[in-house]
FIKOLZA-1660 file (N, C-alpha, C; in steps of 0.1 Angstrom, whole numbers, plus 5000, padded with zeros to 4 digits):
% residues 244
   i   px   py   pz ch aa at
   1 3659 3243 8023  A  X  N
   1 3655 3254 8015  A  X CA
   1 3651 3266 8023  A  X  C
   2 3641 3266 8033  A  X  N
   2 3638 3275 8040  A  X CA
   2 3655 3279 8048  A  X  C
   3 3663 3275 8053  A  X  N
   3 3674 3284 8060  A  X CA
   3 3679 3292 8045  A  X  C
   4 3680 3286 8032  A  X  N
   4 3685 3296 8026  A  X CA
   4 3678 3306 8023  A  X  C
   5 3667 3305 8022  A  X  N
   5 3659 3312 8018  A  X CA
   5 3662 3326 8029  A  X  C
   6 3660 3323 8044  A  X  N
   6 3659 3329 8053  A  X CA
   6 3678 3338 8054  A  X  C
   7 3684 3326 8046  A  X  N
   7 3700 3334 8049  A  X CA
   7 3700 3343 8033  A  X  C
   8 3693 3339 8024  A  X  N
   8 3691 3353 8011  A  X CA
   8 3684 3364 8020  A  X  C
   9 3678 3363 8029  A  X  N
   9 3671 3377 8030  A  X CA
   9 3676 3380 8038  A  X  C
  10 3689 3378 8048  A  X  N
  10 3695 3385 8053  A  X CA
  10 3689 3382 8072  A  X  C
  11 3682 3373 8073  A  X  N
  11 3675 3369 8082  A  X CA
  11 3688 3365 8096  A  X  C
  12 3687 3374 8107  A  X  N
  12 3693 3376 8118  A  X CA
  12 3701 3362 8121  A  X  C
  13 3691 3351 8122  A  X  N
  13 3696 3339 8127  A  X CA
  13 3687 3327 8121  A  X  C
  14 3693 3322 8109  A  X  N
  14 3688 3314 8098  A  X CA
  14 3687 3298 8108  A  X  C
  15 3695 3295 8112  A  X  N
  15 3696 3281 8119  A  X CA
  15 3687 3281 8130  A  X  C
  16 3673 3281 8124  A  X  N
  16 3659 3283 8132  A  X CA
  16 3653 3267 8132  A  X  C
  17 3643 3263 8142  A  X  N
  17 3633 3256 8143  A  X CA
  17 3621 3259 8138  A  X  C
  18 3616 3261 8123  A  X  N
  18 3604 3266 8118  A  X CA
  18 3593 3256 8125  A  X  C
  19 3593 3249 8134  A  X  N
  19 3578 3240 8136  A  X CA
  19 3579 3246 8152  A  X  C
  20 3587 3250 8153  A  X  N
  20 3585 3259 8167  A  X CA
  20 3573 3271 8164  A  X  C
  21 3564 3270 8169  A  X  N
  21 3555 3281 8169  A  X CA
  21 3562 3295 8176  A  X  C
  22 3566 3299 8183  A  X  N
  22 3572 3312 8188  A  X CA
  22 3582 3316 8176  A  X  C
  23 3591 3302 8170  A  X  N
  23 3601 3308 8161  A  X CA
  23 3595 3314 8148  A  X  C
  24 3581 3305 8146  A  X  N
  24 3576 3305 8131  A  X CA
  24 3568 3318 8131  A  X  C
  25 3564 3324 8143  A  X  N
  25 3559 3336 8146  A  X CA
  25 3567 3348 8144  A  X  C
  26 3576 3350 8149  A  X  N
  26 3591 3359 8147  A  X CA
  26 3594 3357 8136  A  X  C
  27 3596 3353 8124  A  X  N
  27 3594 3354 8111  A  X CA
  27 3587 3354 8105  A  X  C
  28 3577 3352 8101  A  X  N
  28 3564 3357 8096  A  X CA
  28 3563 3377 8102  A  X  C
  29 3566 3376 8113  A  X  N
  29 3567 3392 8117  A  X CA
  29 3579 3397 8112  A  X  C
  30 3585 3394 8113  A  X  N
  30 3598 3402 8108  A  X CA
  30 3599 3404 8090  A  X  C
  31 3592 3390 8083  A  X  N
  31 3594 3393 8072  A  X CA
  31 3582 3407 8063  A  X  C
  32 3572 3403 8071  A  X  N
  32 3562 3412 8067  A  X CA
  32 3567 3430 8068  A  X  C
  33 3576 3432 8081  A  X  N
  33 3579 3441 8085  A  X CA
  33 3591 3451 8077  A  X  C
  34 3598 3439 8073  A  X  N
  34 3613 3442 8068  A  X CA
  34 3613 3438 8051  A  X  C
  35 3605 3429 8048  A  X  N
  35 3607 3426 8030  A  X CA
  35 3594 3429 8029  A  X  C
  36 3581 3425 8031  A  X  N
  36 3570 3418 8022  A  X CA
  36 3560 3439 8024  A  X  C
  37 3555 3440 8037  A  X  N
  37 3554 3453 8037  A  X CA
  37 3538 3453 8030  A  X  C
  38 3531 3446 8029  A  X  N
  38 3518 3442 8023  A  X CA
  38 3506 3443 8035  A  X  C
  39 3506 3442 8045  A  X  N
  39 3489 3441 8054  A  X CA
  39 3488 3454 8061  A  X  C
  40 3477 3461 8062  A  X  N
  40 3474 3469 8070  A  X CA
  40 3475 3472 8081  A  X  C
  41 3475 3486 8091  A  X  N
  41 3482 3486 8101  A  X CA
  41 3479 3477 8110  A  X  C
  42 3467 3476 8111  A  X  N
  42 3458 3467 8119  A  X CA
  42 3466 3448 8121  A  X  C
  43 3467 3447 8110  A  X  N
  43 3471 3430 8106  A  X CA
  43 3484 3433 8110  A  X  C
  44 3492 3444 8104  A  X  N
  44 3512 3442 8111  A  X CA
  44 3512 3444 8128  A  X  C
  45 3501 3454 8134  A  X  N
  45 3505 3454 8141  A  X CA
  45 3500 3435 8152  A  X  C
  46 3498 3434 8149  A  X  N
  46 3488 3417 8155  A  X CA
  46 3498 3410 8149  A  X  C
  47 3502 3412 8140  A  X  N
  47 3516 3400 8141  A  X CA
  47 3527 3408 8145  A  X  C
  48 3526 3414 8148  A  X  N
  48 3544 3417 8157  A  X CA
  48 3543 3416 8171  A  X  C
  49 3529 3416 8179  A  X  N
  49 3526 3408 8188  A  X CA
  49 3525 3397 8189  A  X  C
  50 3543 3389 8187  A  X  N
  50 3537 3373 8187  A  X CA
  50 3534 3370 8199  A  X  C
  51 3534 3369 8212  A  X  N
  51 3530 3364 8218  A  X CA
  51 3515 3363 8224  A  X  C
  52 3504 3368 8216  A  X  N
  52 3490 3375 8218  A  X CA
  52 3484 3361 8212  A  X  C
  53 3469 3361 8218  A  X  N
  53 3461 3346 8218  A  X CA
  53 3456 3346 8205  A  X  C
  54 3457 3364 8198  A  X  N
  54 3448 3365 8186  A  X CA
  54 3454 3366 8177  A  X  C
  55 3470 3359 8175  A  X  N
  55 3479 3364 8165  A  X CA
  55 3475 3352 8154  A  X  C
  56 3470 3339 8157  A  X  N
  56 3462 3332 8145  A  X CA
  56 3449 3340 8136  A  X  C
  57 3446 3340 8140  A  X  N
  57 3432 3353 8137  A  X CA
  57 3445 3364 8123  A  X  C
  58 3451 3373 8130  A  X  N
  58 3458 3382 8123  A  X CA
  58 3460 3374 8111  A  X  C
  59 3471 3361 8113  A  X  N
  59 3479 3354 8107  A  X CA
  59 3468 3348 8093  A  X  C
  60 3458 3345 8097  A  X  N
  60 3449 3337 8086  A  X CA
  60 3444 3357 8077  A  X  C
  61 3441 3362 8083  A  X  N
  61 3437 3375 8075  A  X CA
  61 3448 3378 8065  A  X  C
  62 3463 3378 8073  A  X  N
  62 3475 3381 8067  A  X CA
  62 3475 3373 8051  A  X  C
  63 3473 3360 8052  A  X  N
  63 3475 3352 8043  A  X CA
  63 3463 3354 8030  A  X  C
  64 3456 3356 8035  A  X  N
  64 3444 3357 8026  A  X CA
  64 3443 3373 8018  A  X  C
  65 3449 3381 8025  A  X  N
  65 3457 3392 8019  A  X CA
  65 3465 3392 8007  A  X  C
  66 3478 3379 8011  A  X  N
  66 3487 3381 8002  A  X CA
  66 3480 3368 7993  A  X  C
  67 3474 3363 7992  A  X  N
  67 3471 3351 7986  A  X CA
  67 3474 3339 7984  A  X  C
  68 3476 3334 8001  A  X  N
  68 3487 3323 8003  A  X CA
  68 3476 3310 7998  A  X  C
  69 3483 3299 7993  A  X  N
  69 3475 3287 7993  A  X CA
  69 3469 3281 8004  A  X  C
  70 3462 3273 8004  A  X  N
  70 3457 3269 8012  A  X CA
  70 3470 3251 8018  A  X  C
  71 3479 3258 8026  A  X  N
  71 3492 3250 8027  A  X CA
  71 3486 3247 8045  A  X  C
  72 3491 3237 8049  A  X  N
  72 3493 3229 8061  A  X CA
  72 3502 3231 8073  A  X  C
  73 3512 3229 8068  A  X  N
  73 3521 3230 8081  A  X CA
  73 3524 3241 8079  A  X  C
  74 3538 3244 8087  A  X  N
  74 3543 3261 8092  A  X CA
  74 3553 3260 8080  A  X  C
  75 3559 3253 8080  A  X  N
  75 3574 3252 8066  A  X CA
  75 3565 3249 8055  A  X  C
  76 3557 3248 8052  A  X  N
  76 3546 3249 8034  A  X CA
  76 3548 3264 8036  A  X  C
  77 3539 3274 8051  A  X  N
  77 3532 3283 8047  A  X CA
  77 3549 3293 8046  A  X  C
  78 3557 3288 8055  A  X  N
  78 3567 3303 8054  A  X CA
  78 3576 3300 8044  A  X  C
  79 3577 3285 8035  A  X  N
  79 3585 3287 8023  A  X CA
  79 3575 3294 8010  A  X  C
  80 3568 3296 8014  A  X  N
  80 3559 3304 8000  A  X CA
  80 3557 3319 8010  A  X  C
  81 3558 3323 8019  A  X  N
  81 3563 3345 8022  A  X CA
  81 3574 3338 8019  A  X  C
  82 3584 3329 8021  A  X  N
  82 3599 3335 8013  A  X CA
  82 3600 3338 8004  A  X  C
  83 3593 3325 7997  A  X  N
  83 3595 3331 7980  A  X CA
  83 3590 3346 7977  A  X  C
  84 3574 3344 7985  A  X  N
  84 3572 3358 7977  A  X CA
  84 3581 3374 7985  A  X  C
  85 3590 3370 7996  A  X  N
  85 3597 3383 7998  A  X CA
  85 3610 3376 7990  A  X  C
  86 3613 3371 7986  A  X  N
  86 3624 3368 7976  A  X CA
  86 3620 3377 7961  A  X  C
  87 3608 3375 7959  A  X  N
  87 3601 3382 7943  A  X CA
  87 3605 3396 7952  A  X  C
  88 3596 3398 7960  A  X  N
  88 3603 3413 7962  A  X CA
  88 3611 3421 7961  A  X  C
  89 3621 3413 7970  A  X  N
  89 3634 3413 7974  A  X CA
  89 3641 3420 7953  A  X  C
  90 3635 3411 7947  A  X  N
  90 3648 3409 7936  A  X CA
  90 3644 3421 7927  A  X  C
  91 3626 3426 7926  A  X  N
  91 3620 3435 7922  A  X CA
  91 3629 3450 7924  A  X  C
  92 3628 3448 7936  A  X  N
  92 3631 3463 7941  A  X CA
  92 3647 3464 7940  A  X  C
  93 3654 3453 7937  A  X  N
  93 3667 3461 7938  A  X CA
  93 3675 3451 7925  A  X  C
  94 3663 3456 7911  A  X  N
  94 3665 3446 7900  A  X CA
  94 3678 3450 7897  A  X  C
  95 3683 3463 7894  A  X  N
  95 3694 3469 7888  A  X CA
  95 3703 3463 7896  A  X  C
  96 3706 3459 7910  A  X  N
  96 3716 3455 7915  A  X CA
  96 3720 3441 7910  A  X  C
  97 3705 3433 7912  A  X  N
  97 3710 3420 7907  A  X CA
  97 3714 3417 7891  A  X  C
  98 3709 3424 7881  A  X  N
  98 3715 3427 7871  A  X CA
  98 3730 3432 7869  A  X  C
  99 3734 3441 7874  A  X  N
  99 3748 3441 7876  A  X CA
  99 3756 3432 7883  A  X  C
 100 3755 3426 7886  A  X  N
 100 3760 3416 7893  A  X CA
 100 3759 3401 7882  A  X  C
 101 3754 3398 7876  A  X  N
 101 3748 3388 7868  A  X CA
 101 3755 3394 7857  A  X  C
 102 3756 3405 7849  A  X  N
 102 3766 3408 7840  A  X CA
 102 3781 3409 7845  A  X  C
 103 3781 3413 7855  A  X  N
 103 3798 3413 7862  A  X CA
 103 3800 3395 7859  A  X  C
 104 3792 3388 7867  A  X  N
 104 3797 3372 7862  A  X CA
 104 3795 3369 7853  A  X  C
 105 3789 3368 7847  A  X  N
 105 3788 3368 7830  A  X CA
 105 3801 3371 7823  A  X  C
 106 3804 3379 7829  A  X  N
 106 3823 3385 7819  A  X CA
 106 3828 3378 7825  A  X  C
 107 3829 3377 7837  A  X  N
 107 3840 3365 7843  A  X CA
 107 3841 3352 7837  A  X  C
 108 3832 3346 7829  A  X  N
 108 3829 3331 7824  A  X CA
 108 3838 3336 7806  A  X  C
 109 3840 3350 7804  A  X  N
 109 3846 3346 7792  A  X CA
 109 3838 3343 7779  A  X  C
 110 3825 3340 7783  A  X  N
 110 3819 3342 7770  A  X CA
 110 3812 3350 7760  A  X  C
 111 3818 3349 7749  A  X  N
 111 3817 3363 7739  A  X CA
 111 3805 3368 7736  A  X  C
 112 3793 3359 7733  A  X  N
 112 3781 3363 7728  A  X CA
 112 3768 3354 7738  A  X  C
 113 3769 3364 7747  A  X  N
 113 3756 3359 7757  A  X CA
 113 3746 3369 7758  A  X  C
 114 3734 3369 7757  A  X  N
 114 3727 3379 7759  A  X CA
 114 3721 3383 7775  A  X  C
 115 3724 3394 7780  A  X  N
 115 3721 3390 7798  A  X CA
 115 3711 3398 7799  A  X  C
 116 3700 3401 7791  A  X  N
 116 3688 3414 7788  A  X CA
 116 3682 3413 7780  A  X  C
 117 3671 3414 7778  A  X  N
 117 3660 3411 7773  A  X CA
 117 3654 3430 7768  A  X  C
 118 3661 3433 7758  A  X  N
 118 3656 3451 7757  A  X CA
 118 3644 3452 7758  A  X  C
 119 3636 3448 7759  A  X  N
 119 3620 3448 7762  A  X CA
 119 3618 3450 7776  A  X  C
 120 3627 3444 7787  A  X  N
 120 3626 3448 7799  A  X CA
 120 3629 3459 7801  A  X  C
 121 3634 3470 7794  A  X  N
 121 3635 3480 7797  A  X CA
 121 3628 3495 7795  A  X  C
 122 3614 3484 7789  A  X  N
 122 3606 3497 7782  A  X CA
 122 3594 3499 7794  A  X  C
 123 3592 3513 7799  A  X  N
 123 3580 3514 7805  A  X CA
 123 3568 3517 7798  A  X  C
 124 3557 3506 7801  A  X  N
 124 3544 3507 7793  A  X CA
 124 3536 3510 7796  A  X  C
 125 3539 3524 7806  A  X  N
 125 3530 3535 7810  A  X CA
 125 3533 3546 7811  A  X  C
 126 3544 3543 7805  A  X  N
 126 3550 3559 7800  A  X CA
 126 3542 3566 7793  A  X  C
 127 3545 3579 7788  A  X  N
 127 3540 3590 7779  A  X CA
 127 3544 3585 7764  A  X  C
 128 3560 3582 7767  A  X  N
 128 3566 3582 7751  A  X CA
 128 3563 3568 7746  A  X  C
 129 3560 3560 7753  A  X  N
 129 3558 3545 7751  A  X CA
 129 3539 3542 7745  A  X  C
 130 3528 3554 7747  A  X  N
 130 3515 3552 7745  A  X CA
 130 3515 3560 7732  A  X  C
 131 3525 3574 7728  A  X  N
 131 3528 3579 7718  A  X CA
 131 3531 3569 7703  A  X  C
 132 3543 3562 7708  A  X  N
 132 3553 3558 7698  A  X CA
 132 3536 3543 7692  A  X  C
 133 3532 3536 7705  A  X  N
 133 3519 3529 7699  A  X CA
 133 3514 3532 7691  A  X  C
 134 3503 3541 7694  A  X  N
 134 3498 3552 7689  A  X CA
 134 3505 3555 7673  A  X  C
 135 3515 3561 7672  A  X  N
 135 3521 3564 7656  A  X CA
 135 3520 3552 7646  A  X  C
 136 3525 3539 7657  A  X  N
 136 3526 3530 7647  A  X CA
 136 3511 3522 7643  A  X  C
 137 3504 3526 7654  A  X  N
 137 3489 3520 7651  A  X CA
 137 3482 3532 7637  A  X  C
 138 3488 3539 7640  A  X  N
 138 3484 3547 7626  A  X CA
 138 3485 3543 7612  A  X  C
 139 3498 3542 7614  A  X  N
 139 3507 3537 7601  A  X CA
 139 3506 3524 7597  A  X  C
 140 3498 3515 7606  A  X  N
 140 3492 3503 7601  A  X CA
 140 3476 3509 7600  A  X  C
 141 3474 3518 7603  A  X  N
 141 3455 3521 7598  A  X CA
 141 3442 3513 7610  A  X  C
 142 3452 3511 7618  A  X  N
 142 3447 3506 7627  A  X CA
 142 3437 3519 7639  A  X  C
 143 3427 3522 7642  A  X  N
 143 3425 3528 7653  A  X CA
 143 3427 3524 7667  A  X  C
 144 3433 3536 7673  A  X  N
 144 3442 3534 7689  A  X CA
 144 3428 3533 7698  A  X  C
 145 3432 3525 7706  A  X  N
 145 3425 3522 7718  A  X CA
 145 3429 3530 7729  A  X  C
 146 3422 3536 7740  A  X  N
 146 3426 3548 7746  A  X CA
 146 3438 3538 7757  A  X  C
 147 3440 3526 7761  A  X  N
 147 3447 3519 7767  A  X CA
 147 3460 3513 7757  A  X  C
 148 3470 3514 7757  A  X  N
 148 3483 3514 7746  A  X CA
 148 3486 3496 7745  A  X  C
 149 3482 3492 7755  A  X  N
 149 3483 3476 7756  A  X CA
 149 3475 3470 7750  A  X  C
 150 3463 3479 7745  A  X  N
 150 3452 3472 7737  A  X CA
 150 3453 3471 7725  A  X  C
 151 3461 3483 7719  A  X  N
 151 3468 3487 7709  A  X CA
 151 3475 3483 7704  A  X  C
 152 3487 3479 7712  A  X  N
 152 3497 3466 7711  A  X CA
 152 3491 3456 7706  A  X  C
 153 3484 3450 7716  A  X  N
 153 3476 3438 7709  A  X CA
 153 3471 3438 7698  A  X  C
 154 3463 3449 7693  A  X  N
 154 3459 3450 7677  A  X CA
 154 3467 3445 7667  A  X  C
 155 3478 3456 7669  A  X  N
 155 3490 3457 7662  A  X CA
 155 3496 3445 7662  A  X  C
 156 3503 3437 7673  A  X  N
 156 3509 3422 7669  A  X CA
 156 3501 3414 7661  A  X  C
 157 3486 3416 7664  A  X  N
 157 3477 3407 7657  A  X CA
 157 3479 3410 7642  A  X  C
 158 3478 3422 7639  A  X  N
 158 3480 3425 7622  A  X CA
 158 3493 3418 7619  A  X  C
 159 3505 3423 7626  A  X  N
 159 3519 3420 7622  A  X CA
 159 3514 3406 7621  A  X  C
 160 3513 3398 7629  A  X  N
 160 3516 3383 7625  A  X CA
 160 3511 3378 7616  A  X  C
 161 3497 3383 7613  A  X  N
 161 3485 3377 7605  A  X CA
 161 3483 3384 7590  A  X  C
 162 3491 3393 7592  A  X  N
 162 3491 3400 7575  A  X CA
 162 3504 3400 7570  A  X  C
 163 3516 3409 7580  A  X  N
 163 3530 3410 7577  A  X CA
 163 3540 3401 7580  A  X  C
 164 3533 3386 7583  A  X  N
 164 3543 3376 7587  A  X CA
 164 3548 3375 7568  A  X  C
 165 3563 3369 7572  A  X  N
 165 3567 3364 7554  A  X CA
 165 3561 3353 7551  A  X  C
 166 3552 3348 7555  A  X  N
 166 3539 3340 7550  A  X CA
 166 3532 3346 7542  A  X  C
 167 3527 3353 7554  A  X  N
 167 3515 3365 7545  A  X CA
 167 3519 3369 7534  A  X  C
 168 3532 3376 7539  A  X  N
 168 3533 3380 7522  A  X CA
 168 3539 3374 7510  A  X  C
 169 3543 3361 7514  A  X  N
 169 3542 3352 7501  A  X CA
 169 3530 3348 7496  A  X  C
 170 3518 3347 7508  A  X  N
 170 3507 3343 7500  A  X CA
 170 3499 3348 7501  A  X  C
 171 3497 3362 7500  A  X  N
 171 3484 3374 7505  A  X CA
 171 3468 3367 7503  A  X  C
 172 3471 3360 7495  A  X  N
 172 3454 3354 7492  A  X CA
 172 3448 3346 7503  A  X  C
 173 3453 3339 7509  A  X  N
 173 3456 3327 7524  A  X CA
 173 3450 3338 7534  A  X  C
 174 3453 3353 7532  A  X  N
 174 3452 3359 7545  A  X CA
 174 3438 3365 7544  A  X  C
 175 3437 3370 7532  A  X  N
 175 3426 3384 7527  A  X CA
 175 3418 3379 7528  A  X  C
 176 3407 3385 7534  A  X  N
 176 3392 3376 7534  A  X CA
 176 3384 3380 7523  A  X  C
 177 3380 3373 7513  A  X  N
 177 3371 3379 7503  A  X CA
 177 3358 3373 7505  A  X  C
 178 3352 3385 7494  A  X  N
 178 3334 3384 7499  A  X CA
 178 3329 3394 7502  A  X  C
 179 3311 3391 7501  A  X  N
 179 3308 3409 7504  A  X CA
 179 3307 3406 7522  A  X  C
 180 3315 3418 7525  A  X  N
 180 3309 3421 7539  A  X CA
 180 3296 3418 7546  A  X  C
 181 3297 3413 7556  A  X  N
 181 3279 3410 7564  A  X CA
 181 3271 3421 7567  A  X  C
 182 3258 3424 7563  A  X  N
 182 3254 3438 7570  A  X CA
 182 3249 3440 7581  A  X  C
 183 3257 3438 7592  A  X  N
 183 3252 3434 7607  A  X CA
 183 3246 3448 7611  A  X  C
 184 3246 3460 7603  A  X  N
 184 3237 3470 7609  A  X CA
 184 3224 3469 7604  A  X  C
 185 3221 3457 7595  A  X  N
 185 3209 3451 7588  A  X CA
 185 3202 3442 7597  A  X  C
 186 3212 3435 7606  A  X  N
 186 3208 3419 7608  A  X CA
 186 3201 3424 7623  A  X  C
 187 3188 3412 7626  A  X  N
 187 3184 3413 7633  A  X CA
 187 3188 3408 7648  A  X  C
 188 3186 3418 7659  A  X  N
 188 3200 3416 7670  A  X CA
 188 3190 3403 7680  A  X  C
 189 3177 3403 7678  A  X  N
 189 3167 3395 7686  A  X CA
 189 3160 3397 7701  A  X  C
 190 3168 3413 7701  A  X  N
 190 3164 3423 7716  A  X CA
 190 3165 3435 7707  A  X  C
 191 3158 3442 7720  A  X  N
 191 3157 3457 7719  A  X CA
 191 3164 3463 7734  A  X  C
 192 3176 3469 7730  A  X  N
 192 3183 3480 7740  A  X CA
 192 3182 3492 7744  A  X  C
 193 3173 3496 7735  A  X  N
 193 3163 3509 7736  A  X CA
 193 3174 3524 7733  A  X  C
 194 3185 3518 7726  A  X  N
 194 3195 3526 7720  A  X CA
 194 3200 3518 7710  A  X  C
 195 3199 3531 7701  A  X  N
 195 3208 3526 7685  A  X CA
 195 3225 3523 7690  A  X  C
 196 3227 3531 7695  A  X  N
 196 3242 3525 7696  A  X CA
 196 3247 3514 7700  A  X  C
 197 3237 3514 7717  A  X  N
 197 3240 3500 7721  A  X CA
 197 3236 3485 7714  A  X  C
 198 3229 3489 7705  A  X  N
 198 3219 3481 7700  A  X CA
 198 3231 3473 7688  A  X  C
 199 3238 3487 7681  A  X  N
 199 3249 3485 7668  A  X CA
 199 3262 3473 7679  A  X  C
 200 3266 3480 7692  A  X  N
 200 3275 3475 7698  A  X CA
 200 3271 3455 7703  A  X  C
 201 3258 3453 7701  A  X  N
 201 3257 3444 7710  A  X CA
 201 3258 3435 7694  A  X  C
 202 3254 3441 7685  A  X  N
 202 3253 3434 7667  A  X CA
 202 3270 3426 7670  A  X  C
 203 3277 3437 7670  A  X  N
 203 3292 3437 7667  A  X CA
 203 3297 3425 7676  A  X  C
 204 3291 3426 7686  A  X  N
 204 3301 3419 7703  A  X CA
 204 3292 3403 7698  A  X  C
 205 3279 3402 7689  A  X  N
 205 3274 3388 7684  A  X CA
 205 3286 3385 7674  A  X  C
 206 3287 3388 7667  A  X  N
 206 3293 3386 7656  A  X CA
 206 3306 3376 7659  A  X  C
 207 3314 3391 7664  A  X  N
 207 3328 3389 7674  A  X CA
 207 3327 3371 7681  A  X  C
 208 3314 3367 7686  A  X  N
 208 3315 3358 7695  A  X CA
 208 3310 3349 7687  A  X  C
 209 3305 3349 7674  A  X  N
 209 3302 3342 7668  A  X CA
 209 3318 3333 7657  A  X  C
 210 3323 3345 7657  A  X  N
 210 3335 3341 7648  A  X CA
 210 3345 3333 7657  A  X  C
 211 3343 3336 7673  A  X  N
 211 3351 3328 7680  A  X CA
 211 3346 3316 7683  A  X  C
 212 3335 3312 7682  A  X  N
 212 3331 3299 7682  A  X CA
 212 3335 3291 7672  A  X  C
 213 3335 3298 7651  A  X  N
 213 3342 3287 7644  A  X CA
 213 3355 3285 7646  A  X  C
 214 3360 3294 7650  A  X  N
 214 3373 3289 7649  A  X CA
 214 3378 3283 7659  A  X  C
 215 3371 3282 7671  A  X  N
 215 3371 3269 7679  A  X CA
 215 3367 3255 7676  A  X  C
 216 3357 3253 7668  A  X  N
 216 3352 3241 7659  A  X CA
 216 3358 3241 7648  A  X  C
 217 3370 3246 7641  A  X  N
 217 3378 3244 7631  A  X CA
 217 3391 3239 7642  A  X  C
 218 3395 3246 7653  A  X  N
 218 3402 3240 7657  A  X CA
 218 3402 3226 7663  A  X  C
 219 3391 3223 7669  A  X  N
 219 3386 3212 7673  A  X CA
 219 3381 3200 7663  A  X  C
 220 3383 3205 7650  A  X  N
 220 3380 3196 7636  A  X CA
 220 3392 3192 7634  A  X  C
 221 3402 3202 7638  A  X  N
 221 3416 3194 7633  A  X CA
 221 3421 3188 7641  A  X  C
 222 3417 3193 7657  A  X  N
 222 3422 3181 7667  A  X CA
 222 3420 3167 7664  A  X  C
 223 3402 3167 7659  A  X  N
 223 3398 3151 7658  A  X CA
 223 3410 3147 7647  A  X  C
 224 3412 3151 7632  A  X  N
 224 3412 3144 7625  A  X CA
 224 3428 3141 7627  A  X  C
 225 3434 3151 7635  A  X  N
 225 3453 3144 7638  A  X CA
 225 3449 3134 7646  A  X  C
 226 3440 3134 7658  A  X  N
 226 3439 3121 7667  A  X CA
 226 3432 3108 7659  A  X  C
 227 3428 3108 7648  A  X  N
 227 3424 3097 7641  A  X CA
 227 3436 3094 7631  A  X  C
 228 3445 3106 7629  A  X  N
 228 3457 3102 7619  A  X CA
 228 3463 3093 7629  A  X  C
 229 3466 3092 7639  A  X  N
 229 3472 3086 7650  A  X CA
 229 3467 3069 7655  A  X  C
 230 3454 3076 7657  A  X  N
 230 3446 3060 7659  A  X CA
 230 3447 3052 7651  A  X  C
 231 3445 3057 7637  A  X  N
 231 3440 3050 7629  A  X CA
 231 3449 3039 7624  A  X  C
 232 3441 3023 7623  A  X  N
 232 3451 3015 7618  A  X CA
 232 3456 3013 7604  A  X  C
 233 3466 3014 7601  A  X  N
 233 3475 3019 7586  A  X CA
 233 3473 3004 7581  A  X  C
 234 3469 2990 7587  A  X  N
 234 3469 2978 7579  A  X CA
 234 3451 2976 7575  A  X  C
 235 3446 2983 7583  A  X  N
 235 3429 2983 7578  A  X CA
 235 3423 2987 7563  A  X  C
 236 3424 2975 7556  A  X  N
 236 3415 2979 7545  A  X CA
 236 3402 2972 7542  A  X  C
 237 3396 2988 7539  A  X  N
 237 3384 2991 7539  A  X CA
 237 3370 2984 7528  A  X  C
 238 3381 2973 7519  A  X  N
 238 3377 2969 7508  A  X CA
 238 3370 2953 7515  A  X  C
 239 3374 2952 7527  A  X  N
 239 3370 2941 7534  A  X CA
 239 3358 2943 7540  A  X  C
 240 3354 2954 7544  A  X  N
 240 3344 2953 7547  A  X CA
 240 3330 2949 7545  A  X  C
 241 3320 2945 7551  A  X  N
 241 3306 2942 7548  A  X CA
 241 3297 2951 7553  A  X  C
 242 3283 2950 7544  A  X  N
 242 3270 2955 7552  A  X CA
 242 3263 2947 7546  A  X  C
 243 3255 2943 7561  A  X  N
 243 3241 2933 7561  A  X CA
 243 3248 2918 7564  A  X  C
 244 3241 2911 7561  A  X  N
 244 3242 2892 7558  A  X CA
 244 3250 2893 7543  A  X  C
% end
């Protein structure tokens, strides 16, 4: 795995001894230098000195940088910088590998494949992309969050939970009825020595309150499928006794 890996990235001379410490050194330098491009000048330059007494030193900073596991031998730690100059690698020249993947795609003759996902093509830190949120968070009555991903999330959460064709076969299932709680009533059990923060900390109870039943509603149904399961279907209950 490692020579391919090393012959995907175009690596000088793939038919290497990775447990060779000089060889496993010269790659680890070369990859940082030429794909990965991640440590400071300090750390690149201490590994491109492989033959220096302090290039382990460098080498453990390096790793802890890119967030290597905590791997053992030399072929654990340099098949995981392959991978991750392989993610790189594919990142930065996505458009190529996409063309290429649709070019064979037509070659196989198959009429209805989809080779794209239109959602990969949206940037969601665009201008027109925080806009078009924004409109549609309107038009559901939603207020925009100044971050458009947060927004997003709002918004999916309504679509599924109101505008799914569930919901609107059974609108009653979804609507919450009842009088509202008057949490600007309810007592918060501190003083924040601000009304606002004081309304905010009501809200963020509540919020955490509501997430706990529906963790114990979920966890209610867990038991009672794991008892649908256990339970024995010849046990009847008419046998039973209490006392002598």
């Amino acid at each position: 795995m490692v020579k391919r890996l090393l012959s995907a990235l175009e690596y000088p001379q793939c038919d290497v001894n990775v447990n060779d410490e000089a060889t496993f050194r010269k790659i680890v330098a070369w990859l940082e230098l030429n794909k990965i491009n991640k440590a400071d000048s300090n750390v690149a330059n201490g590994l491109k000195n492989v033959t220096s007494n302090d290039w382990p030193n460098h080498f453990q900073k390096y790793k802890e940088a890119l967030g290597v596991p905590n791997l053992q031998s030399h072929q654990e730690q340099l098949q995981w910088l392959l991978g991750y100059a392989v993610q790189i690698e594919t990142h930065n020249n996505r458009e190529v590998y996409i063309k290429h993947a649709v070019e064979n795609l037509k070659a196989t003759n198959v009429p209805t494949v989809v080779t794209e996902n239109p959602l990969d093509k949206l940037d969601f830190h665009s201008k027109e992309f925080a806009e078009g949120i924004t409109k549609l968070a309107q038009l559901l009555n939603i207020t925009p969050h100044p971050d458009p991903l947060v927004t997003l999330k709002a918004v999916a959460k309504l679509v599924t939970t109101r505008l799914s064709p569930q919901a609107q076969a059974n609108p009653s299932e979804v609507i919450i009825k009842g009088t509202p709680f008057p949490f600007q009533e309810a007592d918060l059990g501190f003083d924040l020595n601000d009304p606002v923060l004081n309304q905010a900390a009501k809200v963020l109870r509540i919020l955490y309150i509501h997430d706990l039943r529906d963790l114990q509603t979920k966890a209610n149904e867990l038991i009672v499928a794991v008892q649908n399961i256990t339970a024995n279907p010849k046990t009847d209950t008419k046998l039973g006794k209490v006392g002598k």
